[in-house]
C-alpha angles and dihedrals in degrees: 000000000000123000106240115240110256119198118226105194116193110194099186128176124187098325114104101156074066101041087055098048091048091049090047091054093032092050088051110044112132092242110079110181089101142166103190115195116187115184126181122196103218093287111194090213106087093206084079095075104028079067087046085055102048093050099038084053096058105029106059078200093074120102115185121197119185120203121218094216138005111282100183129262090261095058089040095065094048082044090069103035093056089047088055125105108175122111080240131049137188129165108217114201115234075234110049136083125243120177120243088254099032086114094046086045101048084039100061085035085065090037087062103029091053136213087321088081122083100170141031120194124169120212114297137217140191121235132192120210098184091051108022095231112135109197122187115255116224112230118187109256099220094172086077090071138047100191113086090208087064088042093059096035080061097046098040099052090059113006111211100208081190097093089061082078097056132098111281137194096245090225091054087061110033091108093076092059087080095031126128122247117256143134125276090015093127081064087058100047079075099057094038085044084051095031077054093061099255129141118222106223109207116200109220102188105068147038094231099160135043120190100228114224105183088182130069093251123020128266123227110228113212116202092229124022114253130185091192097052133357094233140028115226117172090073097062097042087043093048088053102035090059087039089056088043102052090049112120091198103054115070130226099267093048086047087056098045090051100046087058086051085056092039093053097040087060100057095040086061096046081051091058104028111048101048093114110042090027102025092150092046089037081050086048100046095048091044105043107018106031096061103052096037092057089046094052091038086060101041083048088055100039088077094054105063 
């Protein structure tokens, strides 16, 4: 039997020390049967290409795209995913780590858990460039569970953006070609990819991603640039809170615990996040709001255990 075709995207901006090293692990997975996207999003550095170029020149898998003007990091990733074509897709960061046999393994995890699964992920880390430290990165464990209620209960208290980068059944993800741009969407693709019906595989064994930091603290990363705050937050409480309303698995009761999940993690992040550019409004969330919305949120769950 065939391989299936699996998609590696690379949606790469003005780093190429990183491209190259993404193209180095990408080009030598142990898993051959690849698609490999690269597109740069009119980077203004020329080194960029000149890396596009060597690798393209030597790996007939390679498929540059080069885009005329920046289109946003948002519109870069749906750029390549439409443009896939594999039975598998994953999007690799021109700053992140994957192991020489992360697309084997995530292949043969699919090949046992069935057509269930949508997504396989391995155990994930965190490395630090600047300072050398590699921490463990915490990925929810839903096969511990078989109530998706309890799965995105899970999800939802403390949204994990790190299975975005796994390997994916392209039909299990199609919807985000035509999705909108907004931040922490990579932490609702988790809940659309579980409200569609879809299970999340985690691989145990091994240590198969690292999240690249290349600074000595990380960076957020809004989706838009803002001089009155540094994220937007309604559009992603609003997205998963509608999501969670228009499910016909989850009852009444459940819609209501986890909007208050949704409701509670929001303001926990204004709260954070906004204490230099809205330090009055970021006071005032974590004094007056905070408090009651965790309290209703627990009395809410507590009747759904």
């Amino acid at each position: 039997m065939k391989s299936p075709l699996v998609t590696i995207a690379i949606p790469t901006y003005n780093r190429p020390e990183g491209l190259h090293r993404t193209l180095e692990e990408v080009t030598n997975q142990s898993y051959t049967n690849l698609e490999i996207l690269v597109s740069d999003n009119a980077s203004p550095d020329p080194q960029v290409q000149s890396v596009i170029r060597k690798f393209a020149s030597r790996d007939i898998r390679i498929q540059p795209f080069l885009q005329a003007e920046n289109i946003g990091a948002g519109r870069n990733f749906r750029f390549v995913l439409k443009a896939s074509t594999g039975d598998f897709f994953m999007w690799a960061s021109d700053d992140d780590h994957h192991s020489a046999d992360f697309v084997e393994r995530c292949i043969k995890k699919f090949d046992t858990q069935g057509d269930a699964v949508g997504t396989v992920m391995t155990r994930a880390s965190v490395h630090n460039r600047f300072t050398g430290v590699v921490s463990d990165l915490v990925l929810s464990d839903f096969s511990n569970s078989s109530s998706l209620f309890r799965k995105l209960r899970m999800h939802l208290q403390s949204p994990v953006p790190t299975f975005i980068y796994g390997l994916h059944r392209r039909d299990a993800i199609r919807w985000f070609e035509d999705s909108e741009s907004y931040d922490w969407l990579d932490c609702f693709f988790v809940t659309r990819l579980l409200l569609s019906g879809y299970d999340i595989g985690v691989i145990h064994d091994c240590v198969g991603y690292a999240a690249g930091i290349d600074t000595q603290e990380y960076t957020p990363k809004p989706m838009k640039a803002r001089n009155h705050a540094l994220f937007e937050y309604m559009p992603y409480a609003r997205a998963t809170i509608s999501e969670i309303i228009r499910s016909k698995t989850l009852r009444f009761h459940e819609k209501v615990a986890l909007s208050s999940v949704v409701a509670e993690f929001t303001m926990r992040n204004f709260s954070h996040w906004e204490r230099q550019k809205r330090p009055i409004q970021s006071r005032a969330a974590k004094v007056f709001l905070l408090p009651p919305a965790k309290i209703f949120r627990q009395a809410i769950n507590s009747c759904c255990y």
